[in-house]
N, C-alpha and C positions, 0 to 999 in steps of 0.2 A: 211375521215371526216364523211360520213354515218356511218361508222361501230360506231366512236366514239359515234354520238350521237343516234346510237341505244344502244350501253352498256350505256348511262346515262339514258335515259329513261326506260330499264329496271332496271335498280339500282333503279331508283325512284319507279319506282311501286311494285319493291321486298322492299323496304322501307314503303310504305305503307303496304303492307302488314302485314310486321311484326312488324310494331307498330301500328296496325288497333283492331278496340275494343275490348273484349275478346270475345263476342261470335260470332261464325261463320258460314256459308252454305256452306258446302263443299269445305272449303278453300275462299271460300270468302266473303268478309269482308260484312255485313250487315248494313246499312245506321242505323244511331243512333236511328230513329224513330219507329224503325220496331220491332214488339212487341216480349217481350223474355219471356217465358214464361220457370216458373218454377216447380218441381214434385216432390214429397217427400212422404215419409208417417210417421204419426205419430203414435209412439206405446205410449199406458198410461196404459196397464195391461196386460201384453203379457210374458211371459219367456222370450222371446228376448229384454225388453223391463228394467227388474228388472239386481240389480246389486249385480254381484256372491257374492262380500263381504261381502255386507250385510247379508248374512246367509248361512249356509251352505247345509241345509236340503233341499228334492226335494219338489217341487213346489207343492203347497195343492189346495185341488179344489175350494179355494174360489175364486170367481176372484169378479171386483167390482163391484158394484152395481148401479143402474142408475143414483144414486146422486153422486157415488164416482166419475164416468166415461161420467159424464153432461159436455157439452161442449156448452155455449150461442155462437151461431154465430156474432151477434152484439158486442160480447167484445174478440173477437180472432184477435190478430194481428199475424204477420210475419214480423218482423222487419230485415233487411240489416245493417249491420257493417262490419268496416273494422276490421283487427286484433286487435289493438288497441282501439276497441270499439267505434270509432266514427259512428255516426247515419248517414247511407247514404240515407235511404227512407224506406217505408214499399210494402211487395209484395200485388198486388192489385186483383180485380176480383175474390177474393178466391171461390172455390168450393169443398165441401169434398163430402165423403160420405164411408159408412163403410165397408171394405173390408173381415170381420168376423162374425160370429152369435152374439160374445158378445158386439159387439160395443167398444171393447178395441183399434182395427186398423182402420186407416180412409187413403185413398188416398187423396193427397190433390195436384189442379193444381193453379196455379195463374200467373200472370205477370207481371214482373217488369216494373216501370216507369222510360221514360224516362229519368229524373234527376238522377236515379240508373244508370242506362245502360253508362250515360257519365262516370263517376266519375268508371267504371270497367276498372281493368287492368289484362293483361293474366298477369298469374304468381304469383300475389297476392294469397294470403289467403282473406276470406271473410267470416263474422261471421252470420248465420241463428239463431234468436232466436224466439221461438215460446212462446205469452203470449197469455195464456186463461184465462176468469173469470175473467180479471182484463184488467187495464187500464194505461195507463201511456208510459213510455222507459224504454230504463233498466237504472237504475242509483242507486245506494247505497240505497237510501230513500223508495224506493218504497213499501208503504204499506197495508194490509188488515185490516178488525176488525172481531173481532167476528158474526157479523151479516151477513156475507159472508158466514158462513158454518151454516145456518141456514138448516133445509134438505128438509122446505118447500116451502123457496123461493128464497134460496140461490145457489152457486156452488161452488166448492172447487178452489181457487186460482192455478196455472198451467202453469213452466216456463223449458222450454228447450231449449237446444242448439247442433248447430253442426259447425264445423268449415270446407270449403272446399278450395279448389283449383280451381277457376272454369276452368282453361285451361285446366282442366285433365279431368275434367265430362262433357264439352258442348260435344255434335253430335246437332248441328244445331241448331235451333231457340229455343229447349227446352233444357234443363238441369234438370238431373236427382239427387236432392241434399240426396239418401238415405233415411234413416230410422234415425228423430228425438225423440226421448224419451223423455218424459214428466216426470217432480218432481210434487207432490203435495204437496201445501206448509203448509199443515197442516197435524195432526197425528191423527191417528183411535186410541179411546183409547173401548174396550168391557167388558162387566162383564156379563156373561153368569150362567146358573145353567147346573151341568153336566145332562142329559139326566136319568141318574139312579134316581137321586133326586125326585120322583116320587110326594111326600107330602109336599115340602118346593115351597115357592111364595117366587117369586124376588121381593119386592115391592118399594124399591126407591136406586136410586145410585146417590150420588154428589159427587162434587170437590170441595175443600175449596180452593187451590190457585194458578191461573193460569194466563198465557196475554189476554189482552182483543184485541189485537193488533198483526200483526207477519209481518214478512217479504216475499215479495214476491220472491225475488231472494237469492238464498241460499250463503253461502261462496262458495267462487271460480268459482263464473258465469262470472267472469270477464276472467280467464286464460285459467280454461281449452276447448278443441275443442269438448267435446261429452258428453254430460249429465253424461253417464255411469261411468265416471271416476267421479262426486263426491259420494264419500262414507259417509255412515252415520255421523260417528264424524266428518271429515272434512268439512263438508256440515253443519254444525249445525249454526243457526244464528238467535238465540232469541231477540226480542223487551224487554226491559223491561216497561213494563204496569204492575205490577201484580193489579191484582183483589181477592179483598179477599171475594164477596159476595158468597155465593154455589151455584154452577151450576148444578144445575141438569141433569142426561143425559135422554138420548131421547128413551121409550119403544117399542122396534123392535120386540119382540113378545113378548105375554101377558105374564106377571110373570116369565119368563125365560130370557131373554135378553134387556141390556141397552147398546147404544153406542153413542158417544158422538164423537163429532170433534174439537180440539183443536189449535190453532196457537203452535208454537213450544217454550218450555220453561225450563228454566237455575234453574235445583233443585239442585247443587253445589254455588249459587252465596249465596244465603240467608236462612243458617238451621233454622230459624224461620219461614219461609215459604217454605216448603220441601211440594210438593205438594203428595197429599194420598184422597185415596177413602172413602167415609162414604157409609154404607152398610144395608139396611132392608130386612128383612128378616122374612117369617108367616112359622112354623114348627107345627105340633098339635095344630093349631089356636093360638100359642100363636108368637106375634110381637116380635124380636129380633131384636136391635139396634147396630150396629158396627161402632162406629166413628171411623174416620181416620184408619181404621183398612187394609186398601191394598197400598202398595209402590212399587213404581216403584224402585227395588231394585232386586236384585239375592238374590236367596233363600239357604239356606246351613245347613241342618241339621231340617229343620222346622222355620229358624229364617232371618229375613232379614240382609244381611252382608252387610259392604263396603259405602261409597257414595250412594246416589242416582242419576239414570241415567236419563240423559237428555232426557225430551220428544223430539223427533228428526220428520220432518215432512217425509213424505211418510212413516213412521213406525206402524204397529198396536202394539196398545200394551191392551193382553189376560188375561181378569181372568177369569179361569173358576174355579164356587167355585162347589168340591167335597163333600163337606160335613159339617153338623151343630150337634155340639152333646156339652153337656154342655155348652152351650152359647160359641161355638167358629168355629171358620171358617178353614175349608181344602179346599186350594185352588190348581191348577195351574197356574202357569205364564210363558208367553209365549210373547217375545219380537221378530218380523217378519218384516221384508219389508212389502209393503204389500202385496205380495203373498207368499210369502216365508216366511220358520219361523221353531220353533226350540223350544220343550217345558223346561223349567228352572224347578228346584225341585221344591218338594208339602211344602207348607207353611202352618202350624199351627199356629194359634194366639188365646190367651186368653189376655182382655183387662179387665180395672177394670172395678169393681160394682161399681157406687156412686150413687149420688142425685146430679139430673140436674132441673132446675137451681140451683145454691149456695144459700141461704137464706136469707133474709132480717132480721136483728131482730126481728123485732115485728113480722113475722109469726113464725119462729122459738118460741120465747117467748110465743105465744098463743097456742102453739102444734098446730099449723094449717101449716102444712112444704108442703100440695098441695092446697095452696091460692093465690090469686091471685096479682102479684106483681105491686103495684100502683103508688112506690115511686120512682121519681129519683135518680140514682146513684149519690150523692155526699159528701162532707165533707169541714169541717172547723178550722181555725187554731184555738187552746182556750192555750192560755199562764198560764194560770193555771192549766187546769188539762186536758193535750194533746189528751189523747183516748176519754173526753168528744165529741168533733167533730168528731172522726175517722169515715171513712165508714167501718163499722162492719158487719158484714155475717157469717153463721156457714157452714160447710162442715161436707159433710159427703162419705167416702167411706169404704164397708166392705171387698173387694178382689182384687186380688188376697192377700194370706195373706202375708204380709210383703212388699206389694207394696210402693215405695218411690215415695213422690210427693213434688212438691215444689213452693211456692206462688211467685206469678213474677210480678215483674211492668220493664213493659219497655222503662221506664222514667227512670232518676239516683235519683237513692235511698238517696242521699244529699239534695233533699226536702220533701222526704217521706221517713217511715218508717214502714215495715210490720212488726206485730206481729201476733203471733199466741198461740194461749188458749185450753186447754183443763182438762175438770173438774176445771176450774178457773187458775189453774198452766200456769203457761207462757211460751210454750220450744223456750229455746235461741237456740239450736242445733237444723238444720233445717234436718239433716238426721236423726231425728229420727221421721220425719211426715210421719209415714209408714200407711195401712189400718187397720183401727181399729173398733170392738163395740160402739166405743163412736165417737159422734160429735166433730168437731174443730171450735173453733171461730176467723175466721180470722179480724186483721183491718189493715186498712193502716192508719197510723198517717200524717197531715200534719206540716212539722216542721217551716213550713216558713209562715207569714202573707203576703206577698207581692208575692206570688203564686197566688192572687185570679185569679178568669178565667181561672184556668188552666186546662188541660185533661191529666187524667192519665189513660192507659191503661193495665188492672190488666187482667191477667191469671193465670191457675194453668198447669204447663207443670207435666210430669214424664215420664221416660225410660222404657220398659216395661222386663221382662227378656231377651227373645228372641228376643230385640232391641242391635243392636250397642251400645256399652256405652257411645258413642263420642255423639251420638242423642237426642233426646227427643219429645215430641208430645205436644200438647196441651188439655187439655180434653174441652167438651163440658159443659160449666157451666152458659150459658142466654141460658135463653129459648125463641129462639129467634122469637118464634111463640103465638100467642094468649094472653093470661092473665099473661102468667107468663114471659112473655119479658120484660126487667128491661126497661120502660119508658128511651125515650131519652138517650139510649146507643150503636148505631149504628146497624147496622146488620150482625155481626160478632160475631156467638155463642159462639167463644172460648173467649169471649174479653170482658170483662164487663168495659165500659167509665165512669168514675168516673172523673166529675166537681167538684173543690175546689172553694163552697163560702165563 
């Protein structure tokens, strides 16, 4: 009878055992309260840290810079899940601190509470996600704005992940969970002057349209076990917000470099908002203007081909312009992780000559075409004699020769009707509004009286040669600065807002 109730007593306590909680002392089971404490390091600029797919090229010497690679202590968590992403607690007492010269590597120790340590099981999988910069759980929603990548008071948004075992990694009280990788959820975009360039000034670089908004957690933070495994396209996960105000980017060294930091955005969803760079530029003192003139596009011959590529976050994306000669741009473009990268062919653009802003009558009329514009954009219906109320404007562009452009209202043309005049002649055929010696008089007619209050939004788009034919741009026609910004027409230079009273 001893012997039996010693075999049941050890069964019970080889029972305990191994259903005893997952971390361990030397084989034995540690009382729930006893603190477990966890060790990781986190990479956010390291070789070890970037992902091969993303580029092919060896690793260039930029690494980040102290805004890219800012880490607020106060908004760092370390969030506990299980496989399935349930939230089991956050790791507490955190302490880093940097394990390299560039502040890319930080060892990081903490310990688990309680309410985690119950709810562990040996043998499970358990999900480590690490948010910087931000705040919240993980959950689909989760979002930033633009005022987050501010560079003066801001820090860049910062989500990783690792999936572990913990039965296979505890030796005792601590647990060694590896090397976490950081994504950054927004994208370096650069415009540089080459170094040769000795006599040209970088003097202003914007954006015409991007999110104001982006996501903190990329596609596939839900599946996969290690940051490394999301790749550029599969990892792409754009908010839509666009904003069409111009963003200006941020002066990193005097006349030579702008860079700007962007939430991540979908130039495939809407080719009327294909996002591009506007470009100034002083060569023999004289100011050169390049709207919309750089696309995030592959280069092929000098000409941008194909779709436009999705700004993607942890991505830089590189222009360095080589060169200005007749009013046009030699650039490079250069699409990288952000350490890694890979330069794409040299792109040549020649954009047109016109007159910005488009005209108002009566300055037109008065030969006074740099006056200042006073009048609101708008028009009304007249049942008699239709172009009496039209909003009428004259255009002008003289290059490149034989350039096609085309007058647009982004309204349906069932309440309105553009025409367009030259020398008095009316051309019904709109391919033949090519760049000319002479002025065009555009109006939009309103055809309907029960339109009043309405807003119509008028552009002048055209394709450039060495555009895609499938494309087209917007040119810059309100000036949407000073005297000659058309009163009460938004602030969106490509757009003149035109009210039907």
């Amino acid at each position: 009878m001893r012997d039996v109730l010693k075999y049941i007593v050890v069964a019970i306590v080889g029972l305990a055992l191994t259903s005893c909680n997952t971390i361990y002392d030397n084989g034995v089971c540690l009382a729930v309260d006893e603190p477990r404490e966890v060790n990781f390091v986190l990479a956010i600029d390291s070789p070890g840290s970037t992902r091969a797919e993303w580029g092919e090229t060896e690793p260039t010497d930029q690494i980040g810079t102290t805004f890219e690679n800012k880490i607020n202590p106060e908004s760092l968590r370390v969030a506990v899940y299980t496989s399935d992403n349930n939230h089991l607690g956050d790791v507490e007492n955190l302490q880093h601190w940097a394990i390299n010269n560039e502040n890319t590597l930080y060892q990081f120790h903490g310990t688990l509470p309680t309410a985690v340590v119950e709810q562990l099981q040996s043998g499970e999988q358990y999900r480590f996600m690490v948010f910087a910069n931000t705040s919240g759980i993980a959950d689909s929603g989760l979002l930033y704005s633009l005022s987050n990548l501010n560079m003066e008071s801001g820090a860049i948004p910062m989500w990783g992940v690792k999936q572990v075992e913990l039965s296979e990694l505890v030796g005792g009280r601590s647990t060694h969970l590896g090397t976490i990788s950081l994504l950054r959820a927004a994208a370096k975009v650069e415009v540089e002057l080459d170094a040769a360039l000795a006599n040209v000034e970088l003097d202003k670089v914007s954006l015409n349209y991007y999110n104001g908004q982006g996501y903190v957690l990329p596609t596939g933070w839900d599946v996969v076990a290690d940051t490394k495994n999301i790749d550029r396209e599969g990892g792409f996960r754009g908010y839509s917000s666009v904003d069409v105000a111009p963003l200006n980017f941020v002066e990193v060294e005097q006349d030579r470099k702008f860079v700007i930091y962007i939430p991540e955005y979908d130039n495939t969803l809407y080719p009327l908002y294909e996002a591009k760079l506007s470009v100034d530029v002083t060569t023999n003192s004289t100011t050169l203007s390049f709207p919309d003139a750089l696309h995030f596009k592959s280069y092929v011959a000098g000409r941008p081909t194909g779709e436009a590529s999705k700004i993607a976050r942890n991505t830089i994306y590189r222009f360095r312009i080589t060169g200005v000669a007749k009013g046009n741009l030699e650039l490079t473009y250069q699409v990288a992780d952000w350490q890694v990268g890979g330069d794409w062919d040299y792109g040549e653009f020649a954009y047109p000559t016109y007159h910005n802003p488009v005209l108002p009558y009566e300055l037109y009329n008065s030969g006074n075409i740099t006056g200042a514009i006073t009048t609101p954009p708008t028009m009304s219906y007249n049942a008699t004699d239709e172009e009496a109320g039209a909003f009428s404007v004259w255009f002008y562009m003289s290059a490149p020769v034989g350039q096609h452009w085309v007058p647009t209202l982004r309204q349906s043309d069932s309440d309105y009707e553009v025409r367009v005049y030259q020398k008095g002649a009316r051309i019904t055929d709109m391919s033949q509004l090519v760049a000319s010696s002479d002025w065009y008089n555009i109006k939009i007619v309103p055809l309907k009286p029960e339109r009043v209050g309405n807003v119509v939004d008028f552009g002048i788009s055209y394709t450039a040669s060495w555009m895609d034919p499938s494309s087209s741009m917007f040119l810059f026609i309100n000036g949407h600065l000073g005297d000659i910004a058309w009163p009460e027409s938004g602030d969106d230079p490509k757009i003149i807002r035109i009210k039907q009273i």
